[in-house]
C-alpha positions as CSV (number, residue, x, y, z in Angstrom):
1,X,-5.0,-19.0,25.9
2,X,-1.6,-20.3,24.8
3,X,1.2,-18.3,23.8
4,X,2.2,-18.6,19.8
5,X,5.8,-18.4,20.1
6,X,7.9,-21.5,21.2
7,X,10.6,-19.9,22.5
8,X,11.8,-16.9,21.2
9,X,14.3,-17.1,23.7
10,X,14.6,-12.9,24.0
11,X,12.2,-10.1,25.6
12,X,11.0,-7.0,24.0
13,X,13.9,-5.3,26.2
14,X,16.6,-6.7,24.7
15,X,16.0,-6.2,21.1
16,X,17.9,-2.5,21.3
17,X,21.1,-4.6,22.1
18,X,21.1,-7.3,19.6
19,X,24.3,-7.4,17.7
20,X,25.7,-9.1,14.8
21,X,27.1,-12.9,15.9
22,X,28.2,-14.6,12.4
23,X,27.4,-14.2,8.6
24,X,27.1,-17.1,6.4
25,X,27.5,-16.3,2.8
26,X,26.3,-18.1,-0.7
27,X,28.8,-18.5,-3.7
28,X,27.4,-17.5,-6.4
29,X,24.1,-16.0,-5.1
30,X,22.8,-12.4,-5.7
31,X,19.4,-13.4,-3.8
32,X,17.8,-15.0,-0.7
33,X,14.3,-16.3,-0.7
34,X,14.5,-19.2,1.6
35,X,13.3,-18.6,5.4
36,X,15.7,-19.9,7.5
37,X,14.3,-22.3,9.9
38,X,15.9,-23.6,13.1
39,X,15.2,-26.4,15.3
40,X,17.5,-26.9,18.4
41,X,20.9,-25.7,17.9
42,X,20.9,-25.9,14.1
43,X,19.8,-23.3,11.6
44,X,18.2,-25.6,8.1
45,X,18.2,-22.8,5.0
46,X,18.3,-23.1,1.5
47,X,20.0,-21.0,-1.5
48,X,19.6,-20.0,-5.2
49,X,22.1,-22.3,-6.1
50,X,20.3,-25.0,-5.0
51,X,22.7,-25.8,-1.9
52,X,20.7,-26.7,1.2
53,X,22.8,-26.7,4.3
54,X,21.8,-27.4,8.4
55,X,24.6,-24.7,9.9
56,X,25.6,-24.6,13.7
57,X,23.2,-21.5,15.2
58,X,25.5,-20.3,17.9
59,X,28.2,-20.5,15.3
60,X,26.9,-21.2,11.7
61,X,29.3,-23.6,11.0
62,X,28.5,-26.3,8.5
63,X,27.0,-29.3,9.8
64,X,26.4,-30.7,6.6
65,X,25.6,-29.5,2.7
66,X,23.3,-31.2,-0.3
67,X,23.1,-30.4,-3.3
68,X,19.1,-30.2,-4.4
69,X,20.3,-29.5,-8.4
70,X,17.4,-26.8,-8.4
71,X,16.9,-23.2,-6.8
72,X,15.3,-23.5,-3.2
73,X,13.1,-20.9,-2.2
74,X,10.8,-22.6,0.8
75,X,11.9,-22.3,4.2
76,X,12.9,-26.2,5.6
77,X,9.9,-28.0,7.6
78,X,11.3,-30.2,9.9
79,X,9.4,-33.8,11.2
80,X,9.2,-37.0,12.6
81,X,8.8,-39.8,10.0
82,X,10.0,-43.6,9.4
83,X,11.8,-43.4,12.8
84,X,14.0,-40.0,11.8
85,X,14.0,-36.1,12.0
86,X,13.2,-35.7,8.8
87,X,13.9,-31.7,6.8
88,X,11.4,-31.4,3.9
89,X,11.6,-28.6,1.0
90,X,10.6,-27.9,-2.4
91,X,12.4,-27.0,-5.7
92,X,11.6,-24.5,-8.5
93,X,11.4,-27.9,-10.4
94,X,8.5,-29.0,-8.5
95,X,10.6,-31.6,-6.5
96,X,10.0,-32.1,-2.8
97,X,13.3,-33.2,-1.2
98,X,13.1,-35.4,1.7
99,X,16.8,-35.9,4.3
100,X,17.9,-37.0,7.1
101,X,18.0,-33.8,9.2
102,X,21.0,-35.1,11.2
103,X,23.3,-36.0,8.6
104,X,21.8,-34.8,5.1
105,X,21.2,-37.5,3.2
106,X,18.3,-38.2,0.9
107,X,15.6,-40.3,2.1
108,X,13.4,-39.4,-0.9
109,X,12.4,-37.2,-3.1
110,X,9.3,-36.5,-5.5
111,X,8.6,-34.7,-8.5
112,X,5.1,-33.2,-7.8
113,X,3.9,-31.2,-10.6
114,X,4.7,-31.4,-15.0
115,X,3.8,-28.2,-15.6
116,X,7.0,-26.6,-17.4
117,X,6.2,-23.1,-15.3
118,X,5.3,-25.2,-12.2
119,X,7.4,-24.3,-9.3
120,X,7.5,-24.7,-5.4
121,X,7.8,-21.2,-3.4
122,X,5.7,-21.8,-0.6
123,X,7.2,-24.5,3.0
124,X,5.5,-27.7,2.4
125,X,3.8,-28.3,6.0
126,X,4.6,-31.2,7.9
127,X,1.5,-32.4,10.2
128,X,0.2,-36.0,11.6
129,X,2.5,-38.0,9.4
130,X,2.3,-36.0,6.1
131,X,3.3,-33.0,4.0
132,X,1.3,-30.8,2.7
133,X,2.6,-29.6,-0.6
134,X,1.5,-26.1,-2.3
135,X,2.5,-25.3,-6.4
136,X,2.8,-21.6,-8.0
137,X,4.3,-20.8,-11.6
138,X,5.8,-18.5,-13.6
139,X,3.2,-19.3,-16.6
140,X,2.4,-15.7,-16.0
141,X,6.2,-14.9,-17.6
142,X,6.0,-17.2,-20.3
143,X,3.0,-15.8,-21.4
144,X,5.2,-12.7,-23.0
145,X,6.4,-14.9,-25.6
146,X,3.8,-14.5,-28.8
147,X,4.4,-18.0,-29.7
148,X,3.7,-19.7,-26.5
149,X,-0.2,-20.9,-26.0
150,X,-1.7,-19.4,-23.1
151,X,-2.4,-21.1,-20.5
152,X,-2.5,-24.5,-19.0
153,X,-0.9,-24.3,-16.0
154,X,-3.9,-24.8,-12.0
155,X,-2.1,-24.2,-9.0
156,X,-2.5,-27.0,-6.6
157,X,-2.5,-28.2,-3.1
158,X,-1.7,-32.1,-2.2
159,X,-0.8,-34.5,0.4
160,X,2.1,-36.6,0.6
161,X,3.1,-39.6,2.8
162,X,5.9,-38.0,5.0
163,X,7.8,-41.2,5.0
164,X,7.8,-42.5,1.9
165,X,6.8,-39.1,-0.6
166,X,4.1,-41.3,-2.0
167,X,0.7,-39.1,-3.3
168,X,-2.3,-39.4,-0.9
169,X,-4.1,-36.3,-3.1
170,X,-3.8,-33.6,-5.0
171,X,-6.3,-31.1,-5.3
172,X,-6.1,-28.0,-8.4
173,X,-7.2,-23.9,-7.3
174,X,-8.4,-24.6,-10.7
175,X,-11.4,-27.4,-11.0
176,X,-12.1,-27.4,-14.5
177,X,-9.0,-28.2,-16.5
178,X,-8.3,-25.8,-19.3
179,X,-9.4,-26.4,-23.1
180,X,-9.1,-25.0,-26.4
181,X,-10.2,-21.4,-26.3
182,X,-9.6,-20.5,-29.8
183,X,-6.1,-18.5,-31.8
184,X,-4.4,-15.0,-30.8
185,X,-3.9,-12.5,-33.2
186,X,-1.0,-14.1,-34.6
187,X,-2.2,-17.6,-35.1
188,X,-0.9,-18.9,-31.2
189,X,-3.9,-21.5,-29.8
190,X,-5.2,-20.0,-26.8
191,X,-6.4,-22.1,-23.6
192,X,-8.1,-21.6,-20.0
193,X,-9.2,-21.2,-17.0
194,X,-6.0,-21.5,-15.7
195,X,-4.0,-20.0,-12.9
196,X,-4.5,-19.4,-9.1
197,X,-1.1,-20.6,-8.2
198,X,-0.5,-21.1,-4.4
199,X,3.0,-19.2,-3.5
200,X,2.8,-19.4,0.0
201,X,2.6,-22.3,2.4
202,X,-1.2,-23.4,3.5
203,X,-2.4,-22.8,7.1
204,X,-3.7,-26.2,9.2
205,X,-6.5,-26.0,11.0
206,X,-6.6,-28.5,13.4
207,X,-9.7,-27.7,15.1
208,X,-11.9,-28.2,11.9
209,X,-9.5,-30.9,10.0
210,X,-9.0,-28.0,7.4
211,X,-6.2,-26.6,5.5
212,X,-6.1,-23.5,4.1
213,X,-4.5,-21.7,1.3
214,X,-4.1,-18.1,-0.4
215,X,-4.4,-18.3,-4.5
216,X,-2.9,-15.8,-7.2
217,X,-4.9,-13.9,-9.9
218,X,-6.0,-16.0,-13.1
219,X,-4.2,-16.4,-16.1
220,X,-6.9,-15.9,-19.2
221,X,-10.5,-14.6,-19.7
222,X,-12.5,-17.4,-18.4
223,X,-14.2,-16.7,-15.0
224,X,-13.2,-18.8,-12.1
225,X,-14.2,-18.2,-8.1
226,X,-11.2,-19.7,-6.6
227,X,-8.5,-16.9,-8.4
228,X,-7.2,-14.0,-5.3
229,X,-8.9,-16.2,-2.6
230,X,-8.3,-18.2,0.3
231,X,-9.5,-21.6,0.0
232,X,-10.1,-24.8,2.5
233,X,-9.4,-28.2,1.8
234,X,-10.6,-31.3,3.6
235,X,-7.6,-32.4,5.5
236,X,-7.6,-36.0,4.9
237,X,-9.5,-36.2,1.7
238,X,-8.4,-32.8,-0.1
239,X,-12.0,-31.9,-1.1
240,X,-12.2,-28.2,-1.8
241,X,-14.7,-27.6,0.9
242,X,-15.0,-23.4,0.3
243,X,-13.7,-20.6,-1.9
244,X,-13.5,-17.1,-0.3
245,X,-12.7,-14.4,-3.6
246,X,-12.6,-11.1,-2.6
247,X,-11.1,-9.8,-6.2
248,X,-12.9,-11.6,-9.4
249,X,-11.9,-11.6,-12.9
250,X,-8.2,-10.3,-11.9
251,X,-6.6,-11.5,-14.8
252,X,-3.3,-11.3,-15.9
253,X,-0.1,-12.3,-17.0
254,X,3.0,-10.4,-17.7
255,X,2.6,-10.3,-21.5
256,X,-0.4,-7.8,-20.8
257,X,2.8,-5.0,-20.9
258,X,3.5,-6.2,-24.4
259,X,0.2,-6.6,-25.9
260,X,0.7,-10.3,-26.1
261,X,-1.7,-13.2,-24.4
262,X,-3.5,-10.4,-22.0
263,X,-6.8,-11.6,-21.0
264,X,-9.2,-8.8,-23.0
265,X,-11.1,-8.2,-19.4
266,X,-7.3,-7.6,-17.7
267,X,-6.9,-7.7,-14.0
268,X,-4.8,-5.7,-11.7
269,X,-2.6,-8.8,-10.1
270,X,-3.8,-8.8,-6.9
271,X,-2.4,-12.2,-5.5
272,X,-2.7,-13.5,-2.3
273,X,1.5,-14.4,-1.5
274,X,1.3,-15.0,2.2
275,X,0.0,-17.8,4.4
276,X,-3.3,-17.1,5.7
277,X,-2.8,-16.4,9.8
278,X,-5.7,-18.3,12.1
279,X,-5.7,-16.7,15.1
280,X,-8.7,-18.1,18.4
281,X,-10.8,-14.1,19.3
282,X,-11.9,-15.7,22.6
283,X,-15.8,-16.6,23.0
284,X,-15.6,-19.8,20.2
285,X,-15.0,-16.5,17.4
286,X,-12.1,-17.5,15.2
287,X,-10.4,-14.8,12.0
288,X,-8.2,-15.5,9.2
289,X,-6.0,-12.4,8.7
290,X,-5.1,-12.8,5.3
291,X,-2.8,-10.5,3.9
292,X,-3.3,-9.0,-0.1
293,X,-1.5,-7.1,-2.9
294,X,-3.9,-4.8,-3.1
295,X,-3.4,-2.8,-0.2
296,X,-5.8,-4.6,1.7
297,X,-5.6,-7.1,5.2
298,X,-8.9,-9.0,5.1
299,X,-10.4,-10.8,8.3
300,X,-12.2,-14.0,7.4
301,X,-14.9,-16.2,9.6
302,X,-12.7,-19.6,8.9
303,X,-15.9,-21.4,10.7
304,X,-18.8,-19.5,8.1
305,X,-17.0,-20.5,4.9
306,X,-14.8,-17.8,4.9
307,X,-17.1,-15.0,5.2
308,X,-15.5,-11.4,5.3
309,X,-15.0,-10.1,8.9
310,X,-13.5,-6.8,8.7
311,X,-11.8,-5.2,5.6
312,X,-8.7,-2.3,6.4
313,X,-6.8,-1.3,3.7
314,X,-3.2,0.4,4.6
315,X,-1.5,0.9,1.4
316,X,-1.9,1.5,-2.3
317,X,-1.8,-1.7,-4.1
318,X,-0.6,-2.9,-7.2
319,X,1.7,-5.6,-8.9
320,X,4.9,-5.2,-6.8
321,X,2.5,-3.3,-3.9
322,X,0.6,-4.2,-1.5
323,X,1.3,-6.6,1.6
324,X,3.7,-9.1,-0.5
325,X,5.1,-11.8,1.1
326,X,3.2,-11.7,4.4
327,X,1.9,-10.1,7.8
328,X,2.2,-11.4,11.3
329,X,0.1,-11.5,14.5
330,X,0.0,-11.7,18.3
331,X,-3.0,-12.7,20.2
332,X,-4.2,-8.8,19.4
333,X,-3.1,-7.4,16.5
334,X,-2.3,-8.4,13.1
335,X,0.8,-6.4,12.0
336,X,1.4,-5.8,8.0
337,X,4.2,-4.1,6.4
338,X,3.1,-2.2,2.7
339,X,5.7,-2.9,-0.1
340,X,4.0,-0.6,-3.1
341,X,7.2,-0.5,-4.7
342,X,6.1,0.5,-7.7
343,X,4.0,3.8,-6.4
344,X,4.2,6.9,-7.7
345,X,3.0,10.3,-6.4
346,X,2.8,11.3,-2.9
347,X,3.1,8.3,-1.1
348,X,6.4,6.8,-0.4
349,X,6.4,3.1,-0.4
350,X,6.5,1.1,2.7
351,X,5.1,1.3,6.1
352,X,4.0,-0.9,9.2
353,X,0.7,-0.8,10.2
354,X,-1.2,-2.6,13.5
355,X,-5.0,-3.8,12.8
356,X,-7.1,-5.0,15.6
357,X,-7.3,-8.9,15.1
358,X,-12.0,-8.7,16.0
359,X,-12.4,-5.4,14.7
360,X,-10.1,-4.6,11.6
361,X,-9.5,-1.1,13.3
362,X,-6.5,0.2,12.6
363,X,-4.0,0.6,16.0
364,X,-0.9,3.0,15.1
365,X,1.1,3.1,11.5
366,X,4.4,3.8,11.4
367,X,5.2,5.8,8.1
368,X,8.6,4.9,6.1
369,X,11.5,5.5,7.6
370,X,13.6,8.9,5.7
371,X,15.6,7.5,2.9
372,X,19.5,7.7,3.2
373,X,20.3,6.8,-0.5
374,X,19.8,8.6,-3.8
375,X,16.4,8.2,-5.0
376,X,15.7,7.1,-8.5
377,X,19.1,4.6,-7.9
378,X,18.8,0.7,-7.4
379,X,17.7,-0.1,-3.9
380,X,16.9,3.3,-3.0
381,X,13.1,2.6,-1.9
382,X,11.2,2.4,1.7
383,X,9.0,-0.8,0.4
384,X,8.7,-2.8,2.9
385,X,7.6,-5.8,0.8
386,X,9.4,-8.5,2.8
387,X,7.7,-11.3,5.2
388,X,7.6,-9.9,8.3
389,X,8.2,-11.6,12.2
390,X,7.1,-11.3,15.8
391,X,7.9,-12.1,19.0
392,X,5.6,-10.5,22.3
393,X,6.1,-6.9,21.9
394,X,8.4,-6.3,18.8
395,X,8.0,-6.8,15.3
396,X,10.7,-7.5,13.1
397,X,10.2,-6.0,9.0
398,X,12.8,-5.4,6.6
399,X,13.3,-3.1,3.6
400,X,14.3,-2.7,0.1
401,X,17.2,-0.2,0.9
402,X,18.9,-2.7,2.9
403,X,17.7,-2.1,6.7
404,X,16.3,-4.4,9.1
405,X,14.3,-2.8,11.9
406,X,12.4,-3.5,15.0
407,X,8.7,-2.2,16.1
408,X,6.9,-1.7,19.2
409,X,4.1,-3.9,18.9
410,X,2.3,-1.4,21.3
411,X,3.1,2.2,19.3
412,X,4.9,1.6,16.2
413,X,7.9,3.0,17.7
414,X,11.6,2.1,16.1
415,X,13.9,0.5,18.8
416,X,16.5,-1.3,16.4
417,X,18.2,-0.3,13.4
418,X,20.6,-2.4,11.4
419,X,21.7,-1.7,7.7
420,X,22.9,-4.4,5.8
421,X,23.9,-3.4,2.6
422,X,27.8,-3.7,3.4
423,X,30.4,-6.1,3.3
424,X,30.6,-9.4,6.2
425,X,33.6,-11.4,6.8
426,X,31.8,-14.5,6.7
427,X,32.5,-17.3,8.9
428,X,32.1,-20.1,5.7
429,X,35.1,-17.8,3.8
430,X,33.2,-17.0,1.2
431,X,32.8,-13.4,0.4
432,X,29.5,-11.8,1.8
433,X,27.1,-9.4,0.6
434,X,24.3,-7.6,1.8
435,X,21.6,-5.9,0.0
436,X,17.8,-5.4,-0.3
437,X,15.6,-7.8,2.2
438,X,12.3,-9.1,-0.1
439,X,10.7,-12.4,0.1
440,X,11.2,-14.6,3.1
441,X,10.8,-12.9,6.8
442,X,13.2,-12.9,9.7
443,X,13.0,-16.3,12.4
444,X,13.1,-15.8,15.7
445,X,14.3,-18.6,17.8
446,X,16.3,-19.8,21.4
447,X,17.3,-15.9,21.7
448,X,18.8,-15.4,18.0
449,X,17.3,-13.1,15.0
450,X,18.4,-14.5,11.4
451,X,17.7,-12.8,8.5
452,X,18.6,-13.0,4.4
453,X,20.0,-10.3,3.1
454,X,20.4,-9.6,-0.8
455,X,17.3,-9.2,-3.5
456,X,18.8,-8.7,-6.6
457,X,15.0,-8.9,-8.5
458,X,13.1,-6.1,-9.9
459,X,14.6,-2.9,-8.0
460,X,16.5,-4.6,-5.2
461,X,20.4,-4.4,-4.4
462,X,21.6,-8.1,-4.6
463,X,23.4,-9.8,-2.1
464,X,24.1,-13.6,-0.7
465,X,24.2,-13.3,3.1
466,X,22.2,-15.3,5.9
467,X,22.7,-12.8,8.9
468,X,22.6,-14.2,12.8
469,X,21.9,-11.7,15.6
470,X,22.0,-12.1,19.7
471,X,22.4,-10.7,22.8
């Protein structure tokens, strides 16, 4: 069996001695969403402010900087098209960017979705000569408005031409589009099914011509099968081929805390945000690990239309709870880390925990670290509700208090400790922040560690800093 890492470039062993190298800080910024992603000696990572830069790894100086007008969340994808290395991303205006990796300029770029909610969170994923483009929303938000008319908005999944941007297909979570569902209490027309946005970036099969993607809850009353599911598309055609749902009728939108355009048969917003992980069992037995906010990491048959393996839940669930941006796996173990920000009562939020990839048995579970910070304050939580990343033996997870941390993969065991809510020197001169680590996960690459620090949302401690570790 292959190995799944390219070249982490570091062992298990040297993870207690990695140090800081550089800091790389973004004007402005008081949060950082976008993965990093590096490809030889240059680290491609986006910002807030909508500046996109390819910095030097060893040294993170600037190789070059463009301006995408919008806030970038994805991480960068990086391929070969039209004769160039080409570094693809998406906008929270829907817009995939396409430039020249090597010097920055636009080759092209796309507006992919009208929706006024629509946005791009997760990496478009570059694969046989096209990009394969997931769209999420914030319809959800707007929906606390009394005057807006809830909702229109179907995630989607679609295909472009990596060289030129144009369309091959687009495919909605959604199939039926939405229609008049009749007036709110105060007068507002009323619309569905809508919802199911894809947040994350889809999974490629390339053994089954399949790609895979995780959906959020639906938006209004009416029933659909393809809400808090993972779903396969036909690779070249974009047929929705299968829906796996493992929570029905979860729906929901933010209003439902005001009274205002909350489906009547409300839903606890149990989204799939991560990637769905395909990992080979040995014996022609394939799983999806698939990672949910309820608590819950599912194990999917990928070749019997998605049919539930195993089911282990490790935390308690809920809107900001869960497993939220995403687990990892070796050729073992899946590995998830258990935001439940929100939770109240005796258990702390946060947590890794190691699940058996054929079995769903749980391995070891490392409990949340003791809290050096005054609870109740900003920042002051154990939820480890970012991404997490691993290399053969050690698992990378940050938290919401600021710490980044390494795991045995074997016991759970704690072998590096760095807090980063503190003040860098930054090697671009701008002054640098560190704060709360949410959304994106650590990369691991050529015997480096980078991370984001600063989440300034919901309880985190903002901050604007792109951190880089070695040896």
């Amino acid at each position: 069996m292959q190995s799944i890492w390219p070249n982490p470039g570091i062992a298990a062993a040297d993870v207690p001695s990695l140090k800081l190298k550089w800091a790389f800080a973004f004007a402005g910024d008081t949060s950082r969403s976008a993965q990093p992603a590096v490809v030889g000696n240059r680290v491609f990572t986006g910002s807030a402010g909508g500046a996109v830069y390819a910095l030097d790894a060893a040294t993170g100086c600037a190789y070059w900087k463009y301006d995408a007008g919008a806030t970038v969340r994805t991480a960068i994808s990086i391929g070969e098209a039209g004769g160039k290395m080409i570094a693809y991303f998406g906008d929270v205006r829907s817009t995939v960017h396409a430039l020249d990796a090597v010097s920055g300029q636009l080759v092209w770029k796309v507006k992919v979705e009208d929706h006024p909610a629509s946005r791009i969170t997760g990496s478009p994923v570059f694969y046989g000569g096209r990009l394969y483009v997931p769209v999420s929303s914030v319809e959800e938000a707007f929906a606390q408005s009394p005057a807006y008319e809830c909702c229109k908005f179907r995630g989607s999944l679609m295909a472009l031409d990596a060289a030129t941007g144009r369309q091959i297909w687009k495919s909605f979570s959604v199939v039926d589009p939405p229609k008049a569902l009749g007036k709110s209490a105060t007068g507002t027309q009323l619309w569905g099914p809508a919802g199911a946005a894809i947040w994350s970036a889809p999974t490629i099969d390339v053994k089954n011509r399949v790609v895979y993607a995780g959906t959020g809850n639906s938006y209004t009353n009416v029933s659909i099968n393809t809400s808090d599911a993972i779903l396969a598309f036909d690779l070249e055609t974009g047929k929705l081929l299968w829906s796996s749902q493992v929570q029905a009728k979860d729906n929901f939108t933010m209003g439902c805390g005001r009274g205002i355009n909350c489906p009547e048969d409300r839903g606890p917003d149990f989204d799939f945000g991560s990637s769905p992980i395909l990992r080979d069992l040995g014996g022609g037995k394939r799983v999806l690990v698939c990672g949910q906010k309820s608590g819950i990491v599912w194990g999917l048959d990928p070749d019997q239309r998605g049919k539930v393996l195993w089911q282990m839940r490790v935390g308690q669930g809920g809107a900001l709870g869960g497993i939220e941006w995403g687990p990892s796996a070796d050729l073992q173990n899946a590995y998830a880390a258990v935001s439940d920000l929100l939770s109240r009562g005796e258990m702390r939020p946060g947590g890794l925990h190691a699940v058996n990839l054929a079995t769903g048995e749980k391995i070891w579970t490392t409990p949340p670290p003791a809290l050096h910070c005054t609870p109740g304050t900003k920042g002051c939580s154990g939820a480890q509700s970012a991404a997490i990343s691993s290399i053969p033996g050690v698992v990378f997870s940050g938290s919401i208090d600021g710490h980044f941390r390494a795991f045995l993969a074997k016991t759970g065991e704690i072998v590096w400790d760095f807090d980063t809510v503190r003040d860098f020197e930054t090697v671009n001169g701008v002054p640098g922040k560190g704060g709360s680590l949410d959304s994106a996960g650590p990369v691991i690459a050529n015997g480096m560690v980078f991370t984001n620090s600063g989440y300034g949302m919901w309880q985190g401690l903002p901050g604007n800093v792109l951190l880089a570790f070695g040896k």
